[in-house]
C-alpha positions as a printed Julia matrix, in Angstrom:
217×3 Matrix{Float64}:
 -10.96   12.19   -6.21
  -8.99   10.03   -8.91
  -6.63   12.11  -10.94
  -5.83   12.05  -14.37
  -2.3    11.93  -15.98
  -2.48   15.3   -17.03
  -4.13   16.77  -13.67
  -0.6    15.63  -12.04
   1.59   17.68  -14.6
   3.6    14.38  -16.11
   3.07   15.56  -19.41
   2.15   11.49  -20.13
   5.93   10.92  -19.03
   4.9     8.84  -15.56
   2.24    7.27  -17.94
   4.76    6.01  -20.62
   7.2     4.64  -17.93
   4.53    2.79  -16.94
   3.66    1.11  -19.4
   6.74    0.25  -20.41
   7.08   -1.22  -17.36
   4.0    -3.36  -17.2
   5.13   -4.32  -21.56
   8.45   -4.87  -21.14
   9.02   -6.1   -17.28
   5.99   -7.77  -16.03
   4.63  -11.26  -16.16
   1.24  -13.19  -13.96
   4.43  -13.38  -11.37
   4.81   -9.42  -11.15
   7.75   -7.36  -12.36
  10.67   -7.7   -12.65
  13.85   -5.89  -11.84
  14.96   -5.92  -15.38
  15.13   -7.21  -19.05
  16.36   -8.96  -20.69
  18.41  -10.67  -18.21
  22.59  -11.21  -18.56
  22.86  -14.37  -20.43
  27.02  -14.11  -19.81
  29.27  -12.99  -16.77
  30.69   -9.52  -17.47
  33.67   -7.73  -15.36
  32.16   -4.28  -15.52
  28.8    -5.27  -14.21
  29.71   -8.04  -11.79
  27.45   -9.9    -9.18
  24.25   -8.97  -10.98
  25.43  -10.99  -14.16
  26.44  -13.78  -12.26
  23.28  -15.25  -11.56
  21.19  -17.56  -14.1
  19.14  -15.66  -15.91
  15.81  -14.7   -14.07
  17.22  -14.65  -10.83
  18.04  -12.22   -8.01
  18.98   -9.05   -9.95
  19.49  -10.56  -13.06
  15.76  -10.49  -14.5
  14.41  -12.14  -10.85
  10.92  -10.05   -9.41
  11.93   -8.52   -6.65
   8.74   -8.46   -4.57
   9.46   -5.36   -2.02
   9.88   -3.35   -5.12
   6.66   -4.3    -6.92
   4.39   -2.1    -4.55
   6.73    0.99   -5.38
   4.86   -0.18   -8.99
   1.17   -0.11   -7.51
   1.96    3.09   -5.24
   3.09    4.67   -9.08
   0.37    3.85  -10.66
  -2.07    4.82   -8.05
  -0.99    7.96   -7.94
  -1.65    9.1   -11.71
  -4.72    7.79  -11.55
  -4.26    4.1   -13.13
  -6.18    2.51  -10.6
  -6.85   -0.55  -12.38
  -2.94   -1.99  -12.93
  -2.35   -0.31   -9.35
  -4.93   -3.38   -7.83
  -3.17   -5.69  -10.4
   0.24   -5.01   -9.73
  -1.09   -5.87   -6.08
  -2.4    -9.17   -6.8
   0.47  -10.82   -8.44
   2.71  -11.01   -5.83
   0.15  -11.22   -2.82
   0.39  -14.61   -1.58
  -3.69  -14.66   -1.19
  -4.2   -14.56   -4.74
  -1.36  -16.68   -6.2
  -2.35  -19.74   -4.28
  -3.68  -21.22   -7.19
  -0.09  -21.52   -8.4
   1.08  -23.08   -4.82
   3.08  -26.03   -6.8
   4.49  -23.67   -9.0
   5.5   -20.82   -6.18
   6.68  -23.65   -3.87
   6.6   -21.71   -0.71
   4.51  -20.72    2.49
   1.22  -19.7     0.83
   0.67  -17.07    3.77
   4.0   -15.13    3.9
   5.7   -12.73    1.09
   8.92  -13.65   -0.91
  12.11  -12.0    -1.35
  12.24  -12.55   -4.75
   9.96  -14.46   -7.57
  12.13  -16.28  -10.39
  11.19  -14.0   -13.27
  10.13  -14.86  -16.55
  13.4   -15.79  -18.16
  13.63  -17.94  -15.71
  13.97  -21.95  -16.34
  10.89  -22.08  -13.53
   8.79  -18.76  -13.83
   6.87  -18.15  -10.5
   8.97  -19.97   -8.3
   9.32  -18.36   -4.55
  12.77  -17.99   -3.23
  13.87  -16.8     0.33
  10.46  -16.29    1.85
  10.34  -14.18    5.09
  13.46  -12.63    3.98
  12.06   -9.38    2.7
  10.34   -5.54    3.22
   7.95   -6.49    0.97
   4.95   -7.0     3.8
   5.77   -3.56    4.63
   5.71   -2.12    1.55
   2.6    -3.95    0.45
   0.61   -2.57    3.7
   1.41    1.43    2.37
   0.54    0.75   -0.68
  -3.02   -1.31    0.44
  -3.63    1.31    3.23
  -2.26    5.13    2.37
  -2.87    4.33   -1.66
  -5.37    2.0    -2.85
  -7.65    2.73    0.24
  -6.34    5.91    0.01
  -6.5     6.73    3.82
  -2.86    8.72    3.8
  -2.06   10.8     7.44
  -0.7    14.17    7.01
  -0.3    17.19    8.98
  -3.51   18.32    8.45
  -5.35   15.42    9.2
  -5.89   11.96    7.02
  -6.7    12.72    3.48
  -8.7    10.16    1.52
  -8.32    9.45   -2.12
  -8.76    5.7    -2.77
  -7.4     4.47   -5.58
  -9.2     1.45   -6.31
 -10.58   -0.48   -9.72
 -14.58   -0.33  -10.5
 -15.81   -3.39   -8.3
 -15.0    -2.16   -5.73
 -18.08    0.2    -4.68
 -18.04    0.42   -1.21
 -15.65    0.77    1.59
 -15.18    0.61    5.08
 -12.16    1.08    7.08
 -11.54    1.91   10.76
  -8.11    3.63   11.38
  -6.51    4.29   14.79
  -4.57    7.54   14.58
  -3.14   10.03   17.35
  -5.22    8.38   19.42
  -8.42    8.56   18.19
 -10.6     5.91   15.93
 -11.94    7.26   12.68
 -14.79    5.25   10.67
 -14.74    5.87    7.45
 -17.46    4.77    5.19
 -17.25    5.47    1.85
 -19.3     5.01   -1.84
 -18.32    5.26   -5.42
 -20.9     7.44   -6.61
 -19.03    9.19   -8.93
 -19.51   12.89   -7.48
 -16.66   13.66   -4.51
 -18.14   15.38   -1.26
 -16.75   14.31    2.26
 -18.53   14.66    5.51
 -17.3    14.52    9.17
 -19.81   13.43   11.83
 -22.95   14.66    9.83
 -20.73   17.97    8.62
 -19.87   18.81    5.03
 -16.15   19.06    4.4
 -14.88   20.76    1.45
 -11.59   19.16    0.0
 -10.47   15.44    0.84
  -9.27   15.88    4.52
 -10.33   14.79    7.44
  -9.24   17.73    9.89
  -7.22   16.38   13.37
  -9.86   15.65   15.8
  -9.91   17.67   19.11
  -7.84   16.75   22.13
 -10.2    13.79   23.6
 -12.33   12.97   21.02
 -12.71    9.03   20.96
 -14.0     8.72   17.76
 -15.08   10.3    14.55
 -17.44    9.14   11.6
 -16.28    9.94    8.25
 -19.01    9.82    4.9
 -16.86    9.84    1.84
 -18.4     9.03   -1.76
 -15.57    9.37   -4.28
């Protein structure tokens, strides 16, 4: 159920501007908006040059932006940098930087002083920010891959090689779905005990309190 670069049609375009991205953009922080950063005020650009470099738009990580990243990358197939690109903004995993990030170690940050930066990694404006948001579509709809559509939730989890099993309960029109699923390598979905061809979980019936879903992916 993972796709490759070419499956999607890019023609190694998406792939390219990714990596660019992660080469050129990205620190242990995240990514940031832009580099290199405006080292002198200029007219024609002016309020994103007026900030020290590695701040706010000038080279700063903008964290609500960095799951638009993950959500990319999940979605041609690069499931490893997608869980990566998670991770280095999540406040769970950078508390081991906590005197360096100087903020809330439970709550998400505007904006990350990028590397350019006089202090890399330093938190500004926490609370102030989408990024929560963000972060739970990309966590829930791409890298557990439990995305609701017309036809019903379709499951493609986009998750690195650790991770080998899965489960996730999801409240949706009313109904609870249980979803259990295994990397076995070899797709096939089932729906209370019946085999499903494709990746989508059809809409329950009116009433129905609750469906099982198998998935190995």
């Amino acid at each position: 159920m993972c796709f490759s670069w070419s499956d999607r049609g890019l023609d190694g375009m998406a792939a390219q501007a990714l990596r660019s991205t992660k080469d050129l953009l990205t620190c242990r922080c995240g990514t940031a908006i832009l580099a290199p950063a405006y080292s002198t005020y200029r007219i024609e650009l002016g309020e994103i040059s007026s900030y020290p470099r590695g701040y706010k738009e000038n080279g700063g990580i903008f964290c609500h932006n960095n799951p638009w990243i993950s959500i990319a990358n999940a979605k041609i197939g690069n499931d490893s940098e997608a869980f990566n690109v998670y991770t280095r903004t999540c406040p769970a995993y950078v508390e081991q930087y906590s005197e360096v990030h100087r903020t809330e170690p439970y709550v998400y940050c505007q904006m990350v002083a990028g590397p350019e930066a006089p202090t890399p990694g330093e938190g500004k404006n926490s609370w102030l920010t989408g990024t929560a948001a963000w972060t739970f579509v990309d966590v829930s709809q791409y890298l557990l891959g439990v995305q609701p559509t017309f036809d019903g939730l379709r499951l493609e989890p986009h998750l690195p090689a650790q991770f080998t099993e899965l489960h996730i309960e999801r409240e949706w029109r009313g109904v609870r779905y249980v979803i259990d699923a295994r990397r076995t390598g070899k797709a096939s979905l089932t729906v209370d005990g019946k085999p499903v061809s494709g990746t989508t979980v059809p809409i329950a019936a009116s009433g129905t309190e609750e469906v099982h879903v198998s998935l190995n992916f």
